[in-house]
N, C-alpha and C positions, 0 to 999 in steps of 0.2 A: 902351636898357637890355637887358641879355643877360636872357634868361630865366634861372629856377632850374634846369629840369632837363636841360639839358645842360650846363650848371655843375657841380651833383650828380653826375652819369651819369660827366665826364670827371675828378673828383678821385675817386671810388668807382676808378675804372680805375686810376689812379694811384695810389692806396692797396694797389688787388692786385699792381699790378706790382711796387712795393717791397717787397710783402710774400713774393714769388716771385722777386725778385731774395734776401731774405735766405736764403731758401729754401735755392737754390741756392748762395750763399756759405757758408753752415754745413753742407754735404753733407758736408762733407771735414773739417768743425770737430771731433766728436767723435772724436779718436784716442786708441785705447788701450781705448775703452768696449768692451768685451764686450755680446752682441747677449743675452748670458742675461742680464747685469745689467740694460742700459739695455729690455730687453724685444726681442723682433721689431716693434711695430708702434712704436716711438717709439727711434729710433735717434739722434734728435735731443735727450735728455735732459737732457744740460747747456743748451745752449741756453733750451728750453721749460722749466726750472725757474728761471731766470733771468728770465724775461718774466713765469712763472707768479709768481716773489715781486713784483715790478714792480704787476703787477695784486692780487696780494695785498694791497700798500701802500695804493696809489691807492682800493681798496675801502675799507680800514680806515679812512682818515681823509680819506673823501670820499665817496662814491657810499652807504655804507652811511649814516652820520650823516644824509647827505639825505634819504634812502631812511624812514629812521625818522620823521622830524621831518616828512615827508608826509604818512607816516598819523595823525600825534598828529592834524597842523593839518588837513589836507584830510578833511571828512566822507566817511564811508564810501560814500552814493549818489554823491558829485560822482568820487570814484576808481573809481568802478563806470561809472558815464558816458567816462571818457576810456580806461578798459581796454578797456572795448566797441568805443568809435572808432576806437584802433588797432586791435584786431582784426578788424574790419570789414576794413580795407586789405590785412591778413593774408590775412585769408578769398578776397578776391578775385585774390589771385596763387595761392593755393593751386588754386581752381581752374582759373587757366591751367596748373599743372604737375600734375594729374590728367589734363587733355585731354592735355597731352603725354607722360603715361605710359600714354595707352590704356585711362583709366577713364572712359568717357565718364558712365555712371551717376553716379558722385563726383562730376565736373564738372559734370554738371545739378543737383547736390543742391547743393553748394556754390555754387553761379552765383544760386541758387533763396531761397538762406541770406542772401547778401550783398543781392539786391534786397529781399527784405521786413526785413532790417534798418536798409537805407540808406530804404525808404520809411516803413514802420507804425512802425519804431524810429527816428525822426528822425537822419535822418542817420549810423546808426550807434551812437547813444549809450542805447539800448536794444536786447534782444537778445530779441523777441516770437521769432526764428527757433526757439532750444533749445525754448520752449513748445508748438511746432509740429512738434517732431518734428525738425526738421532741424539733427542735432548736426553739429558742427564736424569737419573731418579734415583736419588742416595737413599741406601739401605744401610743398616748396620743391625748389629749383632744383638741390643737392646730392641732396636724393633724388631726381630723375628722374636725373640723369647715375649715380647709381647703380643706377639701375634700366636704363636703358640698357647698363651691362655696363662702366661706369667705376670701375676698384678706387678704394679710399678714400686710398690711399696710407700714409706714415706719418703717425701724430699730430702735431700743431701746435700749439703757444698762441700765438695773436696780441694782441699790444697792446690795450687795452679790449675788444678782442669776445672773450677767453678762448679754452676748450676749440674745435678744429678741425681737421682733416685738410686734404692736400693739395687732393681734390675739394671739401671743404667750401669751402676757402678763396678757388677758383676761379669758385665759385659764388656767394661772399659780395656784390658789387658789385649784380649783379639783385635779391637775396634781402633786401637793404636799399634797393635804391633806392625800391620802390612804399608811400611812410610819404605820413599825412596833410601833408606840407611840399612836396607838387606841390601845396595848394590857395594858398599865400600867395604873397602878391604877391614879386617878384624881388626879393627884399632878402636876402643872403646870412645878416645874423646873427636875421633870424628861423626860418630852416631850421634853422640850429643849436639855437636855442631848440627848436622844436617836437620835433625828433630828441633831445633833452637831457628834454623831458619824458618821452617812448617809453623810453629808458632809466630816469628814474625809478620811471617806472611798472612795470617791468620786472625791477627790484633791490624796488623793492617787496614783488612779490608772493614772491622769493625770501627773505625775511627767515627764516621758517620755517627753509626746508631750510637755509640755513647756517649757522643755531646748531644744525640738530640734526648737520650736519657737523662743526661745531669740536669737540663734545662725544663725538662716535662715532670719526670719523678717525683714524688712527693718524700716519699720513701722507698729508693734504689731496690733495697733485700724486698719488699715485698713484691714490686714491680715486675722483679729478675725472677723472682720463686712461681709467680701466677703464670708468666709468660712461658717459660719451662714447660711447665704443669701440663698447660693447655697444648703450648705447642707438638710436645711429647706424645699426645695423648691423639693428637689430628695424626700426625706419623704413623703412628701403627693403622690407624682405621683409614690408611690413605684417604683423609680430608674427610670423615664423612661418621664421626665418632656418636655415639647413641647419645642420648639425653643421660647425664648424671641425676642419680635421686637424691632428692632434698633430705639428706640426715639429720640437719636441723628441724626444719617442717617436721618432720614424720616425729621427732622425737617430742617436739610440741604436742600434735596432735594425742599422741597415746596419753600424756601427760593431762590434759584438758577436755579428753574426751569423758561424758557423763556415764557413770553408775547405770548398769541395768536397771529397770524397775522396780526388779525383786528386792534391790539394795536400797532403796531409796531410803530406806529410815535408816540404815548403817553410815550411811556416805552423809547423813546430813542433806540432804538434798530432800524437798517431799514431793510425792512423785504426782502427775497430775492428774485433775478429776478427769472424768469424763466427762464430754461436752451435756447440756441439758436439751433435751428434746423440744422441738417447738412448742408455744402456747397452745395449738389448734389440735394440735395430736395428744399431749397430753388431757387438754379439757375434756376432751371425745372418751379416753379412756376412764377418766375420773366421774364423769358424768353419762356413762352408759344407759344406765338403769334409768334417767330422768327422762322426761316426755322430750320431745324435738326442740321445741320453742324456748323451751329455760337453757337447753343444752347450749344451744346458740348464746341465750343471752350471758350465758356464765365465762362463755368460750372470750366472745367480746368484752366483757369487764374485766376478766379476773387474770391477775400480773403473771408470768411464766415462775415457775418455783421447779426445784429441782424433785424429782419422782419418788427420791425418800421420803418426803415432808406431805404431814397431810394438807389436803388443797381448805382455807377457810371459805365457808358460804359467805358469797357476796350477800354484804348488809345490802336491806332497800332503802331504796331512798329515794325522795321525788324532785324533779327539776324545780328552778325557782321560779316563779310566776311568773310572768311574763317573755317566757323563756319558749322555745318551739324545741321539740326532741329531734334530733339527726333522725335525718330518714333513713332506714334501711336499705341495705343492698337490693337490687332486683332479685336476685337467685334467693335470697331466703324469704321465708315465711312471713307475712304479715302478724303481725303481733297486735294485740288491743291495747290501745292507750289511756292509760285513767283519764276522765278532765280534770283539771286544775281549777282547785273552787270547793266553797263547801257541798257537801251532800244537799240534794233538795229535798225538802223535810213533808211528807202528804200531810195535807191540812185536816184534823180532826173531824169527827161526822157531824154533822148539826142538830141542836138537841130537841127544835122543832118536826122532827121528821117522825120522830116515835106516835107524837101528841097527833 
């Protein structure tokens, strides 16, 4: 008689390969999808919302129903006893992939968790461990390969196991094999049985979250796929994940950023003057060579013009009659002011003066 767990072990293989063979056939499936629609990390959206209603179905009028009709019939301790059990098996692959991510602390506390479970907690199905201080911290095989520096890939939904990524999916095979169904005897449809309870147990305790999903959601598949995403991604970085860079942003910016200078007649764009130097500095230079007093006065009348252009000599002109001219500054020069009025005319010499 073939034992179970290489029975297990080699359809678990063959479930990933299919699942990585579909992988690879729908790389090229989604045409037409825009990466702003279908998102950057699920490029695969038609796909995965097709498998995603699939699982949808199979939930609604199968695994949930069950799922319910557990907790009416099954006493509360007896479902607290077989959650424990699984757990237990949880517990102890979690800390094979603590040792393999280099926490060896975890790995003692978890290693530490699972033996006084499996002993003071018969078997598992009590959990004296939490009482003692030694809380639970699940690891799995998808977060060590990402903690080793394995990107996630893009998002996945697979058939009955749901929400998934590429590394997740890679991983799934290990990450389910270690369930209480290595203790039964070689018989194939008791494995299935005991793996069918682990799932009961499992939609169970989700009843909560997804009526408070149907009621909140707008749309369930994107909801499921972000929350995944992000959740996935806090896991690896035990809670404390780096900032993501804006692909969008960034891709704007290179797109909208302006033309060198040197291009500006290429690009259509004209590039800009240089600022014009003030009125008082240019006047000064334009007007060097003039005596002090006009310099000034040229400096005050005459408009700012840019230093290519020659500067016109201020026309004269006289204030209107009855008009007083602005007084000058203290710091400059007194200037002489014409009067206002005809010239006074000397009276001719008298013709009496000769005789």
């Amino acid at each position: 008689m073939t034992s179970p767990a290489p029975v297990r072990a080699f359809l678990r293989v063959v479930a990933a390969a299919l699942v990585l063979a579909a992988i690879g056939g729908c790389a090229t499936a989604p045409q037409g999808v825009d990466r702003h629609t279908a998102g950057p990390k699920d490029p695969y959206e038609p796909f995965n919302r097709k498998v995603f209603a699939f699982n949808d179905t199979l939930d609604t009028y199968a695994l949930k129903p069950v799922a319910t009709a557990y907790t009416k019939v099954v006493p509360s301790p007896i479902r607290t006893g077989v959650h424990n059990f699984f757990g237990n098996f949880s517990d102890a692959w979690s800390a094979v992939n603590q040792l393999l991510q280099g926490k060896p602390a975890d790995a003692g506390s978890m290693t530490l968790r699972v033996l006084t479970n499996t002993t003071i907690g018969i078997g598992g199905l009590f959990d004296p461990a939490t009482s003692l201080g030694l809380e639970r911290k699940s690891e799995d095989l998808g977060q060590t390969l990402g903690v080793w520096g394995l990107e996630p890939g893009p998002y996945l939904v697979l058939p009955l196991f749901g929400s998934s990524d590429i590394r997740d999916a890679i991983a799934l095979p290990a990450d389910t094999y270690l369930s209480p169904a290595l203790l039964v005897a070689p018989k194939y449809w008791k494995e299935v049985a005991i793996d069918a309870v682990g799932v009961i147990d499992t939609r169970a305790g989700l009843l909560g979250a997804s009526q408070m999903l149907d009621e909140l959601a707008f749309d369930r598949y994107t909801f499921m796929r972000d929350a995944y995403i992000t959740r996935r991604r806090s896991l690896v970085y035990d809670g404390n994940p780096p900032e993501l860079p804006d692909e969008d942003a960034d891709e704007d910016d290179s797109k909208s950023a302006p033309a060198p200078a040197g291009n500006g007649g290429q690009s259509g764009v004209k590039p800009a003057l240089p600022a014009a130097p003030a009125a008082s500095s240019a006047a000064s230079g334009a007007q060097s060579s003039a005596p002090e007093g006009s310099a000034h006065v040229a400096a005050a009348t005459r408009p700012s013009t840019p230093p290519s252009q020659p500067v016109p000599a201020p026309a004269p002109s006289q204030p209107p009659s009855g008009v007083q001219p602005a007084p000058e500054p203290a710091s400059s020069p007194t200037l002489p002011v014409p009067r206002v009025g005809p010239v006074p005319v000397p009276p001719p010499p008298a013709s009496g003066a000769h005789g």
